[in-house]
N, C-alpha and C positions, 0 to 999 in steps of 0.2 A: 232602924231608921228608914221613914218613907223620903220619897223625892221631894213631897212637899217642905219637908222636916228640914232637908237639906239641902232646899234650897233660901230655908229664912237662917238657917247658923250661917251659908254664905254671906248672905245679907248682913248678918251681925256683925263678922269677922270684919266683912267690908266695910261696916258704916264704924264700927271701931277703930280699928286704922287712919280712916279717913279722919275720925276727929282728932286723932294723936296728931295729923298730918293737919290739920286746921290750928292746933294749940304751936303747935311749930312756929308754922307760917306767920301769926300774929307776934309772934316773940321776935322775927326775925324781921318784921315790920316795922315794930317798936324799936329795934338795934337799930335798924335803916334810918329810920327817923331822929332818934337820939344822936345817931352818930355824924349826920349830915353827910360825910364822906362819901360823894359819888352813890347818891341817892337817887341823884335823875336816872341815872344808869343800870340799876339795881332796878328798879321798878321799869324802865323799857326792858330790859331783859324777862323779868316776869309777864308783862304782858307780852313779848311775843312767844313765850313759850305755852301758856295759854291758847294764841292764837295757833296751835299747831293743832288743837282739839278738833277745830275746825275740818278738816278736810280728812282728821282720822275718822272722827265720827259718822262721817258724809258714807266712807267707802265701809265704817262697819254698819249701817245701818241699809245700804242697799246692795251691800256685799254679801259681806260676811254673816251676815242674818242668816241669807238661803245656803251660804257655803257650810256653815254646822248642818244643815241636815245630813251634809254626809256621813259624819259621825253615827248617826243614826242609822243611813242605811245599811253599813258597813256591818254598823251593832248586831242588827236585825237579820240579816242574809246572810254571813259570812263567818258569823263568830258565833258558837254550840255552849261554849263554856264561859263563863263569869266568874268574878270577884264577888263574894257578900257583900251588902251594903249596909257594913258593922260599924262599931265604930274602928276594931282592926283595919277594916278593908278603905277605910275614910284613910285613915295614917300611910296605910301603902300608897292611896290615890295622890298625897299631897309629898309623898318621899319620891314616888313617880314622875310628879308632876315637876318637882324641886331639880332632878337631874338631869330632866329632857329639856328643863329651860336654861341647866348650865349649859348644854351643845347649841342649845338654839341660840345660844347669847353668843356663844364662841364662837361657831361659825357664821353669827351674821357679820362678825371682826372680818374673816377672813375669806370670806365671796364677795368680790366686790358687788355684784348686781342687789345684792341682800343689804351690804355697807350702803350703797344708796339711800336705805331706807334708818337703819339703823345709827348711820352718825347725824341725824336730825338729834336724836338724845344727846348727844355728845358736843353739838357745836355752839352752845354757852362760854362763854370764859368765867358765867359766874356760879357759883353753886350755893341752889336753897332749893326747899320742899318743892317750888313750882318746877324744877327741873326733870322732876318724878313723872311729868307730864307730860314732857315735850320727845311727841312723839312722830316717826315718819308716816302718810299716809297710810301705805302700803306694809306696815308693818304687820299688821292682826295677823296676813297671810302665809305669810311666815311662820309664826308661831299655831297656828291649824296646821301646817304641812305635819312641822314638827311633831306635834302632838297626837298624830293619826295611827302611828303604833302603840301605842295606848290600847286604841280600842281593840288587838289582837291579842292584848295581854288579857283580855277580861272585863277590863277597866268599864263600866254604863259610861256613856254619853252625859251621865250625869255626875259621874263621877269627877270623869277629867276633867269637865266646868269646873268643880267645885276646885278639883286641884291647881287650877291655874288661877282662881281667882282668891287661893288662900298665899298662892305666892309672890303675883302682884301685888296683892295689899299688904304684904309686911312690908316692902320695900318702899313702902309712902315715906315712912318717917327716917329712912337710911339717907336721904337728902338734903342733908344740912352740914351746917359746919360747927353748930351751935353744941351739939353731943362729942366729946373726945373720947378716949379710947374706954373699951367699958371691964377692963381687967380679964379675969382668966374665960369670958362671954369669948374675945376673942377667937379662943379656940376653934370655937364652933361656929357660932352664928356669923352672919353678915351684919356687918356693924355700918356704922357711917364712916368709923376711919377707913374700914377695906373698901368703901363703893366711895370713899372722895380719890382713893389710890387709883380705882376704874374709868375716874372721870378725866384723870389726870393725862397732861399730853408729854410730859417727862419720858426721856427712853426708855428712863427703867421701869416707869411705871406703865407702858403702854399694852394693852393686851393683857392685863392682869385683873385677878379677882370679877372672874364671870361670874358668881353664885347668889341664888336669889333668894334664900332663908338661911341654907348653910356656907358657909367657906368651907366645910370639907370637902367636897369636889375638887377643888381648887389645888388644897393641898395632897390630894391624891394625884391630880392628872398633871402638876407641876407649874402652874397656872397664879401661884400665891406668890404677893409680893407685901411687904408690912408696908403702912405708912411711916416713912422717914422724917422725909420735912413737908410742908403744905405742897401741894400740886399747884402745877402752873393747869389749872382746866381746859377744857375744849378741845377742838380737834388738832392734831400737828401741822396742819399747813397752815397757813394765813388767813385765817375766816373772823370776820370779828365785826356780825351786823345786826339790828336789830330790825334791818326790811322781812318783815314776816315771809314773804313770795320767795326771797333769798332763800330763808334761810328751810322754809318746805322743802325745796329742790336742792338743797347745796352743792352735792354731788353731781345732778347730770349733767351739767357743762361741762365737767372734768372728763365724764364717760362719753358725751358725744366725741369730743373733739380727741380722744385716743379712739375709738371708734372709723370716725373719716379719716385717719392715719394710716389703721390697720391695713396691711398690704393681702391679706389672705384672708377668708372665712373662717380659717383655725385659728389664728390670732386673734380676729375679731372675738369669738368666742373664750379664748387665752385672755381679756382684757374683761370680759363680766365674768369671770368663775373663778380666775387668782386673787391672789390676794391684792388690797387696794392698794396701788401703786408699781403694779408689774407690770414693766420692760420685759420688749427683747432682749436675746442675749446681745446681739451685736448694736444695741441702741443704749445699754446700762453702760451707764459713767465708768472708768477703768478707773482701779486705785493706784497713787504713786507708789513708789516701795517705802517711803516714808511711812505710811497708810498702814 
């Protein structure tokens, strides 16, 4: 397999996906349409998840362009040893690539500075194909961190592209509610019912089903929850708008203003690196013993 080679099956994989993710979306149009019910809403939700393209694309296109050359330099100077670029050595890039984007997925859950970016996906209350899209500016950066040990495994530079962009595009068409559960698939794969469970703002459903091709991860590191009944979607707290400027930033009003609270520089810092929604000790609610 040359670079050129695999960069057009990229290309394939991608524009396949995309159109299972295009046949979706018109079905889910047509339901909209047919069904009238909160139609107007349904479609301002899609256009401002859309509108989140917007300021992703901005920051990958004068960002994160020059931020991948690192990849490369790292490749080139630092790393003696390589993966083949077989089609074995493809399957480990995208098994690679499939595990380091469950961590990346989980812990963007659980640092807030990272959830800043990461509940832009999440703060829909409604769920369809265009949700797959809606993403935080500042996310790509993230998932580059991530991905940068990789390149000490072996992995080209081209590789790991190819592995990220084989895992993003299966999860096109995991965003609907149109597909129900797909029998003994379950096992394995990431279905729509486990990513409508991920979307979901339910307790129990919360923090559950990180996995972007496979659910095993999930059910390895304890993380797996079935869908039950339909998720209530979007984020836990009260967010429910379709001002696009809103809904880009959701989060740092929440982190400024715990922020100018913070009484110490270790706090402050306690307040972007724990988990979203962490109290002091002596500032958390006390439970009654009813509780």
């Amino acid at each position: 397999m040359t670079i050129e080679g695999l960069e057009i099956l990229g290309t394939q994989i991608d524009e396949a996906f995309f159109m299972i993710g295009i046949a979706i979306l018109l079905i889910e149009i047509a339901e909209a349409l047919f069904k009238g019910e909160h139609k107007g809403r349904t479609f301002a939700e899609m256009l401002v998840s859309a509108s989140t393209q917007i300021p992703y694309l901005v920051v990958e296109i004068f960002i994160m362009t020059g931020a991948y050359g690192i990849f490369y330099i790292l490749s080139e100077n630092l790393v003696s040893w390589s993966i083949p670029m077989t089609w074995w050595g493809l399957a480990l890039a995208v098994l690679a690539a499939d595990i380091t984007y469950y961590w990346e997925h989980r812990i963007a859950h659980e640092v807030r500075i990272l959830w800043t970016q990461h509940a832009v996906h999440h703060s829909s209350r409604d769920y369809n194909i265009i949700t797959g899209i809606r993403f935080g500016p500042l996310e790509g950066m993230w998932s580059l961190i991530a991905h940068l040990p990789l390149v000490f495994l072996g992995f080209s530079p081209e590789m790991i592209f190819f592995g990220i962009i084989v895992v993003l595009a299966y999860q096109t068409w995991i965003h609907t509610e149109l597909i129900g559960k797909l029998g003994p698939l379950e096992w394995v794969l990431n279905t729509p019912s486990h990513h409508r469970v991920h979307h979901g703002s339910d307790r129990k459903y919360l923090d559950k089903n990180y996995g972007g091709i496979t659910i095993i991860w999930d059910r390895l590191f304890g993380t797996f929850q079935v869908e039950e009944e339909t998720p209530r979607y979007g984020l836990a707290r009260d967010f429910d708008t379709r001002n696009p400027i809103s809904v880009w930033f959701s989060e740092w009003p929440g982190v400024f203003a715990d922020l100018r609270k913070a009484r110490t520089t270790r706090e402050a810092w306690q307040y972007l690196v724990n988990r979203p929604g962490w109290q002091p000790k002596d500032q958390r609610p006390t439970k009654t013993p009813a509780e």
